[in-house]
N, CA, C and O of each residue as an XYZ file, in Angstrom:
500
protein
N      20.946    -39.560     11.703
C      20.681    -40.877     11.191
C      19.208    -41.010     10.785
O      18.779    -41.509      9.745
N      18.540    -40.492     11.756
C      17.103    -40.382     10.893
C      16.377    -39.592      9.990
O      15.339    -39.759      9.350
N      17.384    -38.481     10.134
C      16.699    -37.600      9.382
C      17.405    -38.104      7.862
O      16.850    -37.672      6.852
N      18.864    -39.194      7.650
C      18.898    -39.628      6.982
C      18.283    -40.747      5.936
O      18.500    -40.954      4.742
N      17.393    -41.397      6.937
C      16.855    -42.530      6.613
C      15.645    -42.145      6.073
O      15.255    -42.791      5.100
N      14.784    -41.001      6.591
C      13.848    -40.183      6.669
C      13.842    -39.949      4.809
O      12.960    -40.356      4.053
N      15.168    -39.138      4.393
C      15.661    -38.523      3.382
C      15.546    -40.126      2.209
O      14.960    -40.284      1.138
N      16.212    -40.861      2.863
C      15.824    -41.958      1.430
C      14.619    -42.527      1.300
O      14.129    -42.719      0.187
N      13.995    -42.866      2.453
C      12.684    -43.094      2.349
C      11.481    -41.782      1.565
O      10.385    -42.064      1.082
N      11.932    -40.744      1.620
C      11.233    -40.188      0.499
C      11.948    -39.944     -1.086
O      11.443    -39.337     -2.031
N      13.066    -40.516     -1.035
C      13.383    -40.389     -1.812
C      12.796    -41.609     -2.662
O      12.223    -41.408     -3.733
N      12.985    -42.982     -2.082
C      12.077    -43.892     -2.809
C      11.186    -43.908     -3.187
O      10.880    -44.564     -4.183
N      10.411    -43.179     -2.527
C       8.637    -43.113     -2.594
C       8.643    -41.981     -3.637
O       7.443    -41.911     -3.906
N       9.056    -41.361     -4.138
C       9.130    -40.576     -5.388
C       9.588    -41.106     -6.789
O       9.124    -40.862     -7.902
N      10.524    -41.818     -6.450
C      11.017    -42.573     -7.429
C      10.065    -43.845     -8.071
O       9.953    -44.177     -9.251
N       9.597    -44.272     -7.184
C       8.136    -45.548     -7.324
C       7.122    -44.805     -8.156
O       6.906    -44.993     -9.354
N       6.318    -43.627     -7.083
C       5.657    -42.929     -7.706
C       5.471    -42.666     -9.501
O       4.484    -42.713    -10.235
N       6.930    -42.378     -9.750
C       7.454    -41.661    -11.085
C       7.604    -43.137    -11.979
O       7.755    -43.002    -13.193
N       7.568    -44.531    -11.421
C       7.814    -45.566    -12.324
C       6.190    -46.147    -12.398
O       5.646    -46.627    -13.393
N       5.802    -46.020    -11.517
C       4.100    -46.052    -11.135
C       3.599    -45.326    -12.037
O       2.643    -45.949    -12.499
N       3.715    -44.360    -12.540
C       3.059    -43.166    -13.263
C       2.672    -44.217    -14.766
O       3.395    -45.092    -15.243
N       1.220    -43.737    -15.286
C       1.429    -44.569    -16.450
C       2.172    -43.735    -17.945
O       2.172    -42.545    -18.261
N       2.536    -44.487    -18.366
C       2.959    -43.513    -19.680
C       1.830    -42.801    -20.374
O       0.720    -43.328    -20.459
N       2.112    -41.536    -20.903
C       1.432    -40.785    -21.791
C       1.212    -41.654    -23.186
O       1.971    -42.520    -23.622
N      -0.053    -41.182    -23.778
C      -0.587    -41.819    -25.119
C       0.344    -41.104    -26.136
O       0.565    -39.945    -25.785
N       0.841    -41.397    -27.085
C       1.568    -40.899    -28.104
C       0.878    -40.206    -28.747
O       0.938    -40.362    -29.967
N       0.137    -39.375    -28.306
C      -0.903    -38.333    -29.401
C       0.099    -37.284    -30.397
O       0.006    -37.360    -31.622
N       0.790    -36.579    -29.920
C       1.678    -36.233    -30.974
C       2.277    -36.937    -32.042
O       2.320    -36.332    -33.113
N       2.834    -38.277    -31.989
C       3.389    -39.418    -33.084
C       2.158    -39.706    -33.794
O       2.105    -39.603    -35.020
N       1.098    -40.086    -33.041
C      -0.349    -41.016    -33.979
C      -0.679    -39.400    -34.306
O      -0.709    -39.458    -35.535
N      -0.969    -37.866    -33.941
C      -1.471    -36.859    -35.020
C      -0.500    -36.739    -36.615
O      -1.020    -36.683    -37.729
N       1.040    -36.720    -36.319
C       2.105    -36.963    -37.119
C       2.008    -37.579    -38.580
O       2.120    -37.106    -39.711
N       1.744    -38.873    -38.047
C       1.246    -40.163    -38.530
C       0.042    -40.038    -39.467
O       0.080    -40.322    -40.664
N      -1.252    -39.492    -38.671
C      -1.896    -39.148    -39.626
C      -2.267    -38.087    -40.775
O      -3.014    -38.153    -41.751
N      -1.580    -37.256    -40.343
C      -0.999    -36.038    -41.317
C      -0.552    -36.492    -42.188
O      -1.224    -36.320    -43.205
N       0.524    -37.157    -42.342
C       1.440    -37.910    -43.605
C       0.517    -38.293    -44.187
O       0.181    -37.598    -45.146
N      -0.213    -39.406    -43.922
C      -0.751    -40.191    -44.618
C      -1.653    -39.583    -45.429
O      -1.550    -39.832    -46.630
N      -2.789    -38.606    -44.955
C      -3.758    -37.685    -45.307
C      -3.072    -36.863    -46.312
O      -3.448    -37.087    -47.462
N      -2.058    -35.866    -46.156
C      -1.296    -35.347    -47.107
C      -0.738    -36.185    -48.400
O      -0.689    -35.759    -49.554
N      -0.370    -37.344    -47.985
C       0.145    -38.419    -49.441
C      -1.095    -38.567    -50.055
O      -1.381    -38.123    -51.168
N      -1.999    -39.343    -49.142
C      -3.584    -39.445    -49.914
C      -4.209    -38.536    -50.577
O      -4.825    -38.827    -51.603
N      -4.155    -37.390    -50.137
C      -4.219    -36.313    -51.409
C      -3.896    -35.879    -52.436
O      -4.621    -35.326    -53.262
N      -2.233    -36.181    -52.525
C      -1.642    -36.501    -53.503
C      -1.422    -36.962    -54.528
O      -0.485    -36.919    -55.325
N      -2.645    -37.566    -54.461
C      -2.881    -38.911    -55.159
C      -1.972    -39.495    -56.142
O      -1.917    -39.337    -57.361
N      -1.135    -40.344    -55.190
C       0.376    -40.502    -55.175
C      -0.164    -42.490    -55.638
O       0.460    -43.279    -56.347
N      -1.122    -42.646    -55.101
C      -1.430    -44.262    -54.766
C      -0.549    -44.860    -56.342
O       0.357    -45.693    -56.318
N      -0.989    -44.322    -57.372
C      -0.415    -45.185    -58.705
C       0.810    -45.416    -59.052
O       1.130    -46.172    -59.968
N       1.942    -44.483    -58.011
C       3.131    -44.735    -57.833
C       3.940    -45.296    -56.333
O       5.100    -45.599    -56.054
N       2.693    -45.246    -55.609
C       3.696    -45.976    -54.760
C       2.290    -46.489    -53.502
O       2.134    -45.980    -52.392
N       1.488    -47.539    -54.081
C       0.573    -48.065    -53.148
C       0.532    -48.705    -52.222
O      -0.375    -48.821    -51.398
N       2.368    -49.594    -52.321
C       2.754    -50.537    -51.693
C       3.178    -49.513    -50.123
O       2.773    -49.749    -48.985
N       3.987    -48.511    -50.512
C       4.629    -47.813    -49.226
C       2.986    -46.863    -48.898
O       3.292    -46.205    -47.904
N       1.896    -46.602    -49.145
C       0.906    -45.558    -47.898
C       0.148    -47.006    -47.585
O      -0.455    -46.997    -46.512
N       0.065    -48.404    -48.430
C      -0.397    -49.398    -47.136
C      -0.061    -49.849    -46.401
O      -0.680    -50.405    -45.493
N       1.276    -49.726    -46.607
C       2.551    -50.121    -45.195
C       1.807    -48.690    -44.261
O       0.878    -48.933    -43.490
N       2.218    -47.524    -44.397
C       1.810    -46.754    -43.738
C       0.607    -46.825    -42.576
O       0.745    -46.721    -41.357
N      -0.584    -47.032    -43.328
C      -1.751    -47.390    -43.062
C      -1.930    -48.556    -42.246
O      -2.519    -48.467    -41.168
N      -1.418    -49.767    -42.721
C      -0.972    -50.447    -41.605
C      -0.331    -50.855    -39.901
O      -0.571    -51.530    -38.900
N       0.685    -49.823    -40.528
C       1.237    -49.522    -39.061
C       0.446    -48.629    -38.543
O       0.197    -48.911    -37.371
N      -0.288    -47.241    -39.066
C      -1.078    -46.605    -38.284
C      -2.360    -47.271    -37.389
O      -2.905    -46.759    -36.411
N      -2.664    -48.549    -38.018
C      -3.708    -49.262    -37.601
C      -3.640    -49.803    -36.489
O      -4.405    -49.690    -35.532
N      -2.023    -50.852    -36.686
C      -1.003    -51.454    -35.560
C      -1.111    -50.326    -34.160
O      -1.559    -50.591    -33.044
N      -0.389    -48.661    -34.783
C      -0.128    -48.345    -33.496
C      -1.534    -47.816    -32.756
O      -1.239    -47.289    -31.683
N      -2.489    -47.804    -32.923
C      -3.902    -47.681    -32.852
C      -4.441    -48.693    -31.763
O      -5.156    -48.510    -30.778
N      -3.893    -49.739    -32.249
C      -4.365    -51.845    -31.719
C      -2.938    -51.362    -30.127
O      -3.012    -51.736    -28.957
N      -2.258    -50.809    -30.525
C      -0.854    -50.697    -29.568
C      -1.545    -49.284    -28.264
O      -1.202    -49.150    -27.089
N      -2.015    -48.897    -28.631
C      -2.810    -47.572    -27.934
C      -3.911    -48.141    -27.157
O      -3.994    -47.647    -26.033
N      -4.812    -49.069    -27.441
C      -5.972    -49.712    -27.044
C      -5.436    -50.340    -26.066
O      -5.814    -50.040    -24.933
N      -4.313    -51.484    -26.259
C      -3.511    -52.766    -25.328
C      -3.230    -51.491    -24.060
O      -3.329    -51.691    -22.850
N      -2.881    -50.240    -24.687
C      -2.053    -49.511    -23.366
C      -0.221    -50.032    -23.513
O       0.726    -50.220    -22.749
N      -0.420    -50.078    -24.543
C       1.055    -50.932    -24.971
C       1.766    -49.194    -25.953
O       1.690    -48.981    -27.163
N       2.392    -48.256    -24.863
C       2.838    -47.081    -25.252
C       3.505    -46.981    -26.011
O       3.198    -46.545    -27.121
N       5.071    -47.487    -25.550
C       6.095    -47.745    -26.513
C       5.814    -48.456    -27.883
O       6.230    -48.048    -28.968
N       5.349    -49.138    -27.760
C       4.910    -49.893    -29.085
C       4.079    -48.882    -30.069
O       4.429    -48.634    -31.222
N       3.231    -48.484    -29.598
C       2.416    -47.244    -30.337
C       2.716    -45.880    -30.853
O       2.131    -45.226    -31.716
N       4.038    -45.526    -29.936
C       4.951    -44.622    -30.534
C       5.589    -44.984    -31.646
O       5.279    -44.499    -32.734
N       6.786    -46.093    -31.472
C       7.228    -46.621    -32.589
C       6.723    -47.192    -33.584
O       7.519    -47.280    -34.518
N       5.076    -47.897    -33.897
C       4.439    -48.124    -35.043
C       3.823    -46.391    -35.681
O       3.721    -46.169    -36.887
N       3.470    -45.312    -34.571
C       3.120    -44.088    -35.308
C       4.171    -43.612    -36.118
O       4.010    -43.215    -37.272
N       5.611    -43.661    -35.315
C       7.050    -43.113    -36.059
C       6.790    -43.773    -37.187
O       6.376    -43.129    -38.151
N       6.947    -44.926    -37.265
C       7.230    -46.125    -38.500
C       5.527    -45.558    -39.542
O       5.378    -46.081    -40.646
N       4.990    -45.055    -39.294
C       3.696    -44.675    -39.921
C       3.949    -43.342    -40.744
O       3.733    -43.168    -41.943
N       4.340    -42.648    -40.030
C       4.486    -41.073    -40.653
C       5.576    -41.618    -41.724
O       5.310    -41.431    -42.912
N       6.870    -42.326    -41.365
C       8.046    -42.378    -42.484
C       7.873    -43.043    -43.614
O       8.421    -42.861    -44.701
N       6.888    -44.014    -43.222
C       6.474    -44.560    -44.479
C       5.054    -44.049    -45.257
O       4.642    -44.699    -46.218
N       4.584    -43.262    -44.947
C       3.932    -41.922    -45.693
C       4.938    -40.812    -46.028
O       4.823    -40.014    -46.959
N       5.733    -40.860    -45.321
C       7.292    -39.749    -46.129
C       7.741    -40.517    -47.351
O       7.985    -40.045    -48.461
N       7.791    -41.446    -47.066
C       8.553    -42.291    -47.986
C       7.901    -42.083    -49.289
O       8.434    -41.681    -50.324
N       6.354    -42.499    -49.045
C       5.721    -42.743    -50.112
C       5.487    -41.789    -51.166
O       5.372    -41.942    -52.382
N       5.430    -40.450    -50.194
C       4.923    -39.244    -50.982
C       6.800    -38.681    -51.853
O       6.992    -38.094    -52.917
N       7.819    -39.195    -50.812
C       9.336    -38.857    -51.777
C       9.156    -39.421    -52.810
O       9.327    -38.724    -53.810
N       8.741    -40.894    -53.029
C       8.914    -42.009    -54.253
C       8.101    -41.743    -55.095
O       8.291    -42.111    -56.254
N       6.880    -40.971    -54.702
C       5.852    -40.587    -55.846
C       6.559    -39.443    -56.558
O       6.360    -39.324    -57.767
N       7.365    -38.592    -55.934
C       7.724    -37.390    -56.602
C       9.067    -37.494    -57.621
O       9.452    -36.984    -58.673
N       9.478    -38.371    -56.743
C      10.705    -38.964    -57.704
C      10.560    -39.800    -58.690
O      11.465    -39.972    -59.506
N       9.216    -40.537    -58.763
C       8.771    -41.284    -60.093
C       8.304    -40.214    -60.893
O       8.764    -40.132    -62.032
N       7.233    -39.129    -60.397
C       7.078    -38.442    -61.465
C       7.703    -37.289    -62.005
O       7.229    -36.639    -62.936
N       8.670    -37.059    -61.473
C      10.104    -35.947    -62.054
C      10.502    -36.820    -63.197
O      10.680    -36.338    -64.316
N      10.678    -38.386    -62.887
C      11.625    -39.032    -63.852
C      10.250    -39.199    -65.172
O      10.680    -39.407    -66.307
N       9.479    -39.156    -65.095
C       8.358    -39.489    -65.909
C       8.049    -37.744    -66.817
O       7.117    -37.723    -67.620
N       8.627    -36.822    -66.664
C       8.262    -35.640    -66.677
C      10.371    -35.400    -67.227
O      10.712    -34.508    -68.004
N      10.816    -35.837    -66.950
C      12.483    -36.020    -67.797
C      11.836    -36.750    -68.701
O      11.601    -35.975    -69.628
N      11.358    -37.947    -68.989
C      11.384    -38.834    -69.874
C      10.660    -38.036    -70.714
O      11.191    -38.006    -71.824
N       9.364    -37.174    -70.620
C       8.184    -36.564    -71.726
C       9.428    -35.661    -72.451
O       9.698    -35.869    -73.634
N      10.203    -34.594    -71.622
C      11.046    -33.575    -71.459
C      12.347    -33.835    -72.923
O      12.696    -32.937    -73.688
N      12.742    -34.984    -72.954
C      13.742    -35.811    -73.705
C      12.898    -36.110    -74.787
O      12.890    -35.334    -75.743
N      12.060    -37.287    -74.791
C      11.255    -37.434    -76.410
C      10.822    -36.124    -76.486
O      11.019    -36.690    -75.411
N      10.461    -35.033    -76.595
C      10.328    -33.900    -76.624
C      11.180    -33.364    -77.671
O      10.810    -33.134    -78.822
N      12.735    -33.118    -77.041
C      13.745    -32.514    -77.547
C      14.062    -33.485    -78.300
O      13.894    -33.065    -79.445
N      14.533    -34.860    -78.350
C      14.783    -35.910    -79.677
C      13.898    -34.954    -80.810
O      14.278    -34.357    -81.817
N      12.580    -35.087    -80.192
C      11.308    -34.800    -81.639
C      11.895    -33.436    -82.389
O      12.011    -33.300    -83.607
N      12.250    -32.425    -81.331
C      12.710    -31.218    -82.058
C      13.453    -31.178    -82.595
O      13.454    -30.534    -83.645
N      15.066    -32.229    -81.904
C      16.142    -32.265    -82.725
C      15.832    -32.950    -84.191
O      16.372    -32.637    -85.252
N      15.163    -33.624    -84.056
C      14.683    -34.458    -85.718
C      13.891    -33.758    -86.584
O      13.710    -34.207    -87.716
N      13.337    -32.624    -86.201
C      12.997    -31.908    -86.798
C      13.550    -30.803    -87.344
O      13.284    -30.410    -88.479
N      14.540    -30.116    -86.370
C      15.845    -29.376    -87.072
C      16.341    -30.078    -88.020
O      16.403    -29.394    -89.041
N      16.804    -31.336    -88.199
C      17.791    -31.924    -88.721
C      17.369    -32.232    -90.486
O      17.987    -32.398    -91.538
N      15.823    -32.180    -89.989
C      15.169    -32.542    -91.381
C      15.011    -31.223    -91.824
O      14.649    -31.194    -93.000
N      15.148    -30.142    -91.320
C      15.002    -28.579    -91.940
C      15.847    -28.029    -92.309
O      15.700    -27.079    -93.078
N      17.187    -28.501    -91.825
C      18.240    -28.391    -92.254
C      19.034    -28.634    -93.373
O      19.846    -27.961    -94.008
N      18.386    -30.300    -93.491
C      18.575    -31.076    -94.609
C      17.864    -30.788    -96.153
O      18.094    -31.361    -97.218
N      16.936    -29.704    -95.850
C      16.174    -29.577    -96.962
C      14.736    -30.649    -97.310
O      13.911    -30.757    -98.217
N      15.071    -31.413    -95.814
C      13.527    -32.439    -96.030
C      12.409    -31.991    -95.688
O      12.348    -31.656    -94.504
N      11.183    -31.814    -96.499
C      10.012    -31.260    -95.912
C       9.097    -32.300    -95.409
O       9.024    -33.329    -96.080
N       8.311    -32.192    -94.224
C       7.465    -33.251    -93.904
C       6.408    -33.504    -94.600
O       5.678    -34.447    -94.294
């Protein structure tokens, strides 16, 4: 019986301990976080998508203000929400300028096809 009681009483006191413990700083999410952003910013992506790396930037700031409070969870999830919206930004830049790089790609070939058509025709420019 005591050596039972013995047994939960350390078992509590471990368990306290382990809720006692403070949480770790999200240094892996906020390094993450700033990688993205640094990598998009290089990119120099800003003229297609300025709205999504100041969201970014924002929340990196947030989970920063969330790191200071000692407010963990919160600082993880504004770093997550930081890196994706530097993912985001740097996808939307690439996908604006593929479509911008189709569009040159097309008046391009129109121009050539109109130019066959007039060589064909016997029209000289």
């Amino acid at each position: 019986m005591l050596a039972q009681r013995a047994m939960l009483l350390a078992s509590m006191i471990v368990l306290l301990a382990g809720c006692a413990a403070a949480p770790q700083p999200p240094s892996a999410e906020l390094e993450a976080a700033e990688r993205a952003i640094s990598v998009t910013e290089r990119a120099q992506v800003t003229r297609y998508t300025s709205v999504e790396l100041d969201t970014a930037r924002q929340e990196l700031a947030g989970a920063r203000q969330a790191l200071l409070a000692e407010n963990m969870p919160q600082a993880a999830r504004l770093a997550l929400q930081a890196q994706l919206s530097a993912e985001l930004a740097m996808a939307k830049a690439e996908l604006l300028k593929a479509r911008e790089v189709n569009q040159d790609m097309q008046q391009s070939i129109e121009a050539v096809r109109q130019e066959a058509q007039r060589n064909q025709s016997g029209v000289k420019p």
